[in-house]
N, C-alpha and C positions, 0 to 999 in steps of 0.2 A: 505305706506304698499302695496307691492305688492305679486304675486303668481302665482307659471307657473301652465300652464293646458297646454290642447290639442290644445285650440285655440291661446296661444303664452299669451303674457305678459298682466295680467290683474291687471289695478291698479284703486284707487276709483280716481284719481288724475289723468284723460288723460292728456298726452302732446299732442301738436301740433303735434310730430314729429311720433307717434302713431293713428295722425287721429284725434283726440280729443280737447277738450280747457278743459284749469282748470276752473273751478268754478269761481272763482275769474275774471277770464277776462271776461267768459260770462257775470257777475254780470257788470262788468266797462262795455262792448258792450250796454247792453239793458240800460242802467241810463240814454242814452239820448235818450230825444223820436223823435228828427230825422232818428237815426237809428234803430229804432223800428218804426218809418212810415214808412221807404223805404222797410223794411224785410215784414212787414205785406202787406203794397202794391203792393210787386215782388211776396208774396206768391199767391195773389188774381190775378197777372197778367199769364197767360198763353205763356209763355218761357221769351224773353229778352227783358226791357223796356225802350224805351227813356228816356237819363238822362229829358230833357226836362219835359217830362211828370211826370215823378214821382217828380220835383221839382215842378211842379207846383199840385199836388196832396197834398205832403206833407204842403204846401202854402194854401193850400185852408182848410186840417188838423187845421192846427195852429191857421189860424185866424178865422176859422169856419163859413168859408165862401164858398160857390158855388166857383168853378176856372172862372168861366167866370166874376165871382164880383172883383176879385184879380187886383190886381194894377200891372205895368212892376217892380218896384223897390220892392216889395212881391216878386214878381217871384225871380228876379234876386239875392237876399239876399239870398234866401234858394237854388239857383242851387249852387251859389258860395260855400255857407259852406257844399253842400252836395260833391259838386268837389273836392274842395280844403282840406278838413277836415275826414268826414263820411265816405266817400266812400271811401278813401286811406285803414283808421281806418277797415274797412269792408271786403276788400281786403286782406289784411295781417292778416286776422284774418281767412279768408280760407272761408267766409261767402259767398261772392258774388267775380262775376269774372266783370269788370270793364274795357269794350272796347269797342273802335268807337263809344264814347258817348251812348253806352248802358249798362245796369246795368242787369245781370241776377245771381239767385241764386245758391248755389251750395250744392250738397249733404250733406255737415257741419251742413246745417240751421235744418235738421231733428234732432241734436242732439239740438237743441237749442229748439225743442218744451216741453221740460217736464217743461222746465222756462217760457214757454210761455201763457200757460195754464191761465186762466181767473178764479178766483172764487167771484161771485156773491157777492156785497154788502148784507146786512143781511143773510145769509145764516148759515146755521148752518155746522162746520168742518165734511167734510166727516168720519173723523177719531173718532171726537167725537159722531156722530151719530151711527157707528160703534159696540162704544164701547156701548153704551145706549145698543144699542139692543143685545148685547149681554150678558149686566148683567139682561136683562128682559128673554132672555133662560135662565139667571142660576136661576135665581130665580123658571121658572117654574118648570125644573128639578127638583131643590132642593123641590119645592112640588110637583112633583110626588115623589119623594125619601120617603119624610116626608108623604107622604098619605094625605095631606092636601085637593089635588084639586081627584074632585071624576073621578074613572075610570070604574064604574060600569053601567053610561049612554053614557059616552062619551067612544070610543075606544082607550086604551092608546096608542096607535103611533099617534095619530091623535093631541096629545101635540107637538112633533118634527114634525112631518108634518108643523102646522102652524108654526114652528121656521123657518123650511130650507124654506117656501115657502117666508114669512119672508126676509128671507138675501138674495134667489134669485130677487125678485119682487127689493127692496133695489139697488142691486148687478145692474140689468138692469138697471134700472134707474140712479142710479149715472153712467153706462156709457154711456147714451143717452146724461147727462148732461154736461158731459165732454168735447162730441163732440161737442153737441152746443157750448160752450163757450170758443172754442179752438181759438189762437190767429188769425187765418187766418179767419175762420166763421164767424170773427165781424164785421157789417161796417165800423167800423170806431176803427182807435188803440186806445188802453191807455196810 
């Protein structure tokens, strides 16, 4: 389904050939966490990175080990399937640009961060937190409506008051927490 506008062809479905990846490939990109340790590592890296290095980062990833603990045959296992494999995969996906044995990012990867995004084990869904607080303003509402809750001491805007300060207070914080937990911020990938 797509629709013109001013800024040219808007569809929920980017192509490639539009700038974009479908859904679907970005989902097959990230399924392996090689290529989710090189993207999280080029992002933490400052311009373009030795294959070398990011092979033996990713290497040190995996086995959850220090790089200086890592064995030649560790190393040499993960540059190869990053050379041979990933990094082609990565390329052609418009993700990273891949010469003279360095590996640097490419504009693409910002469309890859809404999938990249981290949400906290036990955590409660933004959406359903959301929603709570939101049937806790209707309910107030609905007693101021009903005269239930008294406005004779307390001054009645001072009910919406604490709602919107509420959803603001809410509102900042879920996007402090976002940041924190954005795929590049972490030490270490998922």
């Amino acid at each position: 389904m797509s629709k013109s506008g001013a800024g040219g062809l808007l569809s929920r479905e980017p192509t490639k050939e539009r700038g974009g990846l479908p859904k679907d490939e970005i989902f097959d990109l990230m399924s392996n966490h090689r290529r989710r340790y090189t993207i999280h590592h080029c992002k933490q890296a400052d311009g373009a990175v030795p294959l070398s290095d990011l092979a033996e980062q990713v290497a040190a990833w995996e086995k959850d080990k220090s790089i200086n603990e890592l064995g030649s045959a560790e190393r040499k296992t993960v540059y190869t399937s990053l050379q041979q494999t990933h990094l082609p995969r990565l390329e052609r996906a418009g993700i990273i640009t891949y010469e003279d044995g360095e590996v640097e990012l490419t504009n693409q990867t910002e469309r890859l961060d809404i999938y990249l995004d981290i949400v906290p084990e036990n955590s409660v869904p933004w959406g359903v937190y959301y929603l709570g607080l939101s049937l806790l303003s209707s309910l107030v509402i609905g007693a101021l409506w009903a005269g239930v809750l008294p406005t004779g001491t307390v001054p009645m805007l001072a009910y919406p008051t604490v709602i919107v300060v509420l959803f603001t207070v809410s509102a900042a914080y879920h996007a402090l927490t976002n940041r924190r937990y954005r795929f590049e911020n972490l030490d270490e990938p998922l």
